[in-house]
C-alpha positions as CSV (number, residue, x, y, z in Angstrom):
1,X,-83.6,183.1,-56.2
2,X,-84.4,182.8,-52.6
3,X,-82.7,185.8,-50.3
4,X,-84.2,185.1,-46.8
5,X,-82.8,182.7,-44.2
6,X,-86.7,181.3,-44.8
7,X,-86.6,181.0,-48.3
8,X,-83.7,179.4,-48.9
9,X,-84.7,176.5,-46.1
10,X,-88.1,176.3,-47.9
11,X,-86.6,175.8,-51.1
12,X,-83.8,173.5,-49.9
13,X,-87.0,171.0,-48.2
14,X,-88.2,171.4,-50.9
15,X,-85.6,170.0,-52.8
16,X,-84.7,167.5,-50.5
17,X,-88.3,165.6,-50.6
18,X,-87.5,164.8,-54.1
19,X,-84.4,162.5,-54.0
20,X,-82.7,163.1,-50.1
21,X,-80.0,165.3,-51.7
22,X,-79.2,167.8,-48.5
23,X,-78.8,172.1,-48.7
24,X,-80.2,172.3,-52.8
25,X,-81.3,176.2,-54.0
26,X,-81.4,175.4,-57.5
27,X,-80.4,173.0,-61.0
28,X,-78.6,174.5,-63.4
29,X,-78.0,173.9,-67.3
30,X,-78.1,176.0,-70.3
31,X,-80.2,175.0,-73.5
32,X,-79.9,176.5,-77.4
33,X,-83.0,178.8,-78.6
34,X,-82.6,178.6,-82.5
35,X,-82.1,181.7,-84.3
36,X,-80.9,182.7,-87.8
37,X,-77.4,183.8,-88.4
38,X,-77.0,187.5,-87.1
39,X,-74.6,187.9,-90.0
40,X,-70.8,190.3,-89.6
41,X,-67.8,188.9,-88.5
42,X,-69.2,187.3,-85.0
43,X,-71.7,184.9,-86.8
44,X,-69.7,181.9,-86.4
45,X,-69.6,182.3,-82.9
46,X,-73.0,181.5,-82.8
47,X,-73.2,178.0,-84.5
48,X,-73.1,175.8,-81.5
49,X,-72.0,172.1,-81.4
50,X,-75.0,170.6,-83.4
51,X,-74.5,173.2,-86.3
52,X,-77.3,175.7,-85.9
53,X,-77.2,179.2,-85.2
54,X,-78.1,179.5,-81.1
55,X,-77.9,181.6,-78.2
56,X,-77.0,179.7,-75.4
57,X,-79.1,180.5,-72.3
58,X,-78.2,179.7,-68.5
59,X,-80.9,179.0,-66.4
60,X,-81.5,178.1,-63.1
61,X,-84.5,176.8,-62.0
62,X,-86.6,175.4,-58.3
63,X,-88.3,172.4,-57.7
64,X,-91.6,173.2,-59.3
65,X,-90.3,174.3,-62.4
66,X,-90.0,177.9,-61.8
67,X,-86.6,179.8,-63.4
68,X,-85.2,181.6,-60.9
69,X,-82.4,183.1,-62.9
70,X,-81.6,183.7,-66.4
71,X,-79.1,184.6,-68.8
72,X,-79.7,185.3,-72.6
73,X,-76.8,187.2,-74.1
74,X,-74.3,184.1,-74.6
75,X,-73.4,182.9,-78.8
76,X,-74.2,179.0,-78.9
77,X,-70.8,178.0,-79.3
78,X,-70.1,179.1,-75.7
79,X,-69.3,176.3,-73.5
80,X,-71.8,175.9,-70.3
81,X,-69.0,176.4,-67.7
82,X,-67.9,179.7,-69.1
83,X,-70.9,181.3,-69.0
84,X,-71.6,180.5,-65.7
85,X,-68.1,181.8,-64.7
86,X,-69.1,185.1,-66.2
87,X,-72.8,185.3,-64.6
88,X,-73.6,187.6,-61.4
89,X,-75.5,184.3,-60.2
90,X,-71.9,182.8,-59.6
91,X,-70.3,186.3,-57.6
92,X,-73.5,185.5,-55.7
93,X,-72.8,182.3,-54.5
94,X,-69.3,183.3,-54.0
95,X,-70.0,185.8,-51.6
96,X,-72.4,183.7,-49.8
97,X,-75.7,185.0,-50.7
98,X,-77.6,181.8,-50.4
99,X,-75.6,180.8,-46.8
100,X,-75.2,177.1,-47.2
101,X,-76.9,176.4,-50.3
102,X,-76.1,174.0,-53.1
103,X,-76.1,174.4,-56.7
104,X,-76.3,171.0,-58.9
105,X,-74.8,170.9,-62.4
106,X,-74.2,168.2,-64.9
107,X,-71.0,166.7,-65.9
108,X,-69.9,170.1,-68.1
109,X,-69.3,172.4,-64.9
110,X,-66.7,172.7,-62.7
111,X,-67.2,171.7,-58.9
112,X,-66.5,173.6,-55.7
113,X,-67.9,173.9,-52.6
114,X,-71.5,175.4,-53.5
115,X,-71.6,174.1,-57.2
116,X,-72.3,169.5,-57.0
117,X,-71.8,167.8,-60.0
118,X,-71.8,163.7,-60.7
119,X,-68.6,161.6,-59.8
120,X,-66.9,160.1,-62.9
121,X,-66.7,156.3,-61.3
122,X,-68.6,156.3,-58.1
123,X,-67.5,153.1,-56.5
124,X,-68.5,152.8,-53.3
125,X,-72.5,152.4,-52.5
126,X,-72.2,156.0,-51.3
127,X,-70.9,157.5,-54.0
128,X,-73.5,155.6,-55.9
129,X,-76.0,157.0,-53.9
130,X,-74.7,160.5,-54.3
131,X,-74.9,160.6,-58.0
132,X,-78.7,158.9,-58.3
133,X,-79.9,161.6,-55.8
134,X,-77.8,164.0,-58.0
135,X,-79.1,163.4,-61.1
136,X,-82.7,163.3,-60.0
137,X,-82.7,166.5,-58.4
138,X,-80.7,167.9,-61.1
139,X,-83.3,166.7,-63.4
140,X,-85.9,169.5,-62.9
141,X,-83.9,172.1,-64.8
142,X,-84.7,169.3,-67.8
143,X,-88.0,169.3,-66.9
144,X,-88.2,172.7,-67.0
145,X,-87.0,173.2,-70.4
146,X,-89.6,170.9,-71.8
147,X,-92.4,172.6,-70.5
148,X,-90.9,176.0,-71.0
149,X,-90.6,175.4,-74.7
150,X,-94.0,173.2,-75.2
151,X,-95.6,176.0,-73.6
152,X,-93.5,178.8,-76.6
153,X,-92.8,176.6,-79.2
154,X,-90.8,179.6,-81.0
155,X,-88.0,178.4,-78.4
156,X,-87.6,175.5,-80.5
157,X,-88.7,176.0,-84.0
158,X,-86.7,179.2,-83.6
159,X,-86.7,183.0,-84.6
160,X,-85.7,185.0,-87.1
161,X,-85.4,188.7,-85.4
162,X,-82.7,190.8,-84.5
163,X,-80.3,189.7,-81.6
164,X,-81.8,192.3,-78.6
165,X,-85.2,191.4,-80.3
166,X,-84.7,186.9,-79.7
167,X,-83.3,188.3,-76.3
168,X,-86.3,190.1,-74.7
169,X,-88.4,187.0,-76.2
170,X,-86.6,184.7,-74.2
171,X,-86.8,186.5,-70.8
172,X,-90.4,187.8,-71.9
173,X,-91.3,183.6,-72.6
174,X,-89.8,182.7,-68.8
175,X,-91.7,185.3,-66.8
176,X,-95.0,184.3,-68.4
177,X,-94.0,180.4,-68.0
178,X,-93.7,181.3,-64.0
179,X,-96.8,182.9,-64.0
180,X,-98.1,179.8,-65.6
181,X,-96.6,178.1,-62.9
182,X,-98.1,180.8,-60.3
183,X,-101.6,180.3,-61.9
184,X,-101.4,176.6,-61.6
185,X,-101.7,176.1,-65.3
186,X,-102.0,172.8,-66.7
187,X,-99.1,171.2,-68.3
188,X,-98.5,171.7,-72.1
189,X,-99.2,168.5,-73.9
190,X,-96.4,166.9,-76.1
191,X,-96.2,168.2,-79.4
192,X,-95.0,166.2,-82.4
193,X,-94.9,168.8,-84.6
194,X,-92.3,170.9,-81.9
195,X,-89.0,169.0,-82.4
196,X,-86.6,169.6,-79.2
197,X,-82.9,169.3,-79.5
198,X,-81.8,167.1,-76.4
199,X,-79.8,169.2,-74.2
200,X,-78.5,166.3,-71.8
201,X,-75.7,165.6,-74.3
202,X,-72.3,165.4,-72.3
203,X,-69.2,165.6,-74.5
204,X,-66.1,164.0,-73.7
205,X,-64.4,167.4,-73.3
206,X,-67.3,168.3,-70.9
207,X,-66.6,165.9,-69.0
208,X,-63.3,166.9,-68.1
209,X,-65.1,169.0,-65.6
210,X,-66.3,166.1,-63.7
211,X,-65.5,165.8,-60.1
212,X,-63.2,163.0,-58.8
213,X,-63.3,161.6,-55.5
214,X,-60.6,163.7,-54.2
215,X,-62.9,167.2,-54.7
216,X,-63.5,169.8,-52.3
217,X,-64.4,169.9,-48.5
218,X,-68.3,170.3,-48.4
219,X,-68.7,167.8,-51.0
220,X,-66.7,165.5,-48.9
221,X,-69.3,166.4,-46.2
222,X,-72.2,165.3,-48.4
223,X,-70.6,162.2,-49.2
224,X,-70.4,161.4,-45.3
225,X,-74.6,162.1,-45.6
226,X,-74.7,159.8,-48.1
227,X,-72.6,157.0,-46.1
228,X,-74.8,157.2,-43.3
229,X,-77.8,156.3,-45.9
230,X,-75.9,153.4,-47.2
């Protein structure tokens, strides 16, 4: 994650070159690595949503694909939203870390002040702006996964290895996918044989998280930005 008064304003131009969204650091979402049940009296905890034994990992990721932040020690039934209410990423933003800075979500996390996520019913040609900005900035965390897991197609087609074992793969996989990145390595090419669960899949309980229009002060303020563009 960027520290410096520097980095963050890189990152956040960055950011802002790709849809006009103001003050970004970083997408978040979390997305299921396959891996066989761990077997004892916690294995159920571990079959997520779609049926398969997961861990659900957090990531947040930068503009050009990069993770920036990870966290691989969540069961796949875990909801999105909790485990980012349990990370040290979240006591960071809290106590200010990143200054100004902005952290988009999708429709399963809660909103505040640092953390943007899309309005239920926009209806005025701000808000509407607001969430198409949103969702394409956003949209590099997605990005990120696919290229992450083309690039170690064991992220998908899973593993079958202890718990502490699938979780030094993980991290191991996403510090050699950012020195892909680093070394300016060429895109992985689809892969038909690689089947990728679709991790953009909003449930209706998720979307209890949404934001309404009556959210919270800075997001008021970026709604404002977005008034002046309409």
């Amino acid at each position: 994650m960027p520290t410096t008064q520097n980095e963050i304003l890189s990152v956040q131009q960055d950011f802002f070159q790709l849809a006009k969204f103001p003050r970004v650091v970083s997408a978040i979402d979390c997305t299921h690595v396959r891996i066989i049940s761990p077997g004892g009296d916690t294995a159920e905890n571990f079959r997520n949503r779609k049926g398969y034994f997961s861990i659900n990992v957090q990531v947040l990721c930068a503009c050009n694909l990069k993770i920036q932040d990870i966290v691989t020690r969540w069961p796949g039934s875990t909801h999105d939203s909790l485990i980012f209410s349990n990370s040290a990423i979240k006591y960071q933003f809290d106590n200010g870390r990143f200054r100004n800075g902005i952290l988009l979500g999708d429709g399963g996390y809660f909103s505040n002040d640092y953390l943007m996520t899309p309005l239920n019913d926009p209806q005025t040609r701000a808000e509407r702006l607001y969430n198409e900005s949103q969702i394409r900035s956003r949209n590099v965390v997605e990005r990120c996964f696919g290229v992450w897991k083309r690039r170690f197609p064991v992220l998908s087609i899973g593993m079958r290895c202890s718990l502490p074992l699938v979780q030094d793969v993980i991290v191991a996989t996403a510090v050699l996918h950012n020195m892909a990145i680093d070394k300016n390595e060429d895109e992985p090419p689809e892969d038909p044989e690689v089947y990728m669960q679709p991790d953009e899949v909003i449930s209706e309980e998720q979307l209890n998280f949404s934001i309404t229009r009556s959210g919270t002060r800075e997001r008021d303020i970026i709604l404002e930005y977005f008034e002046s563009l309409s």
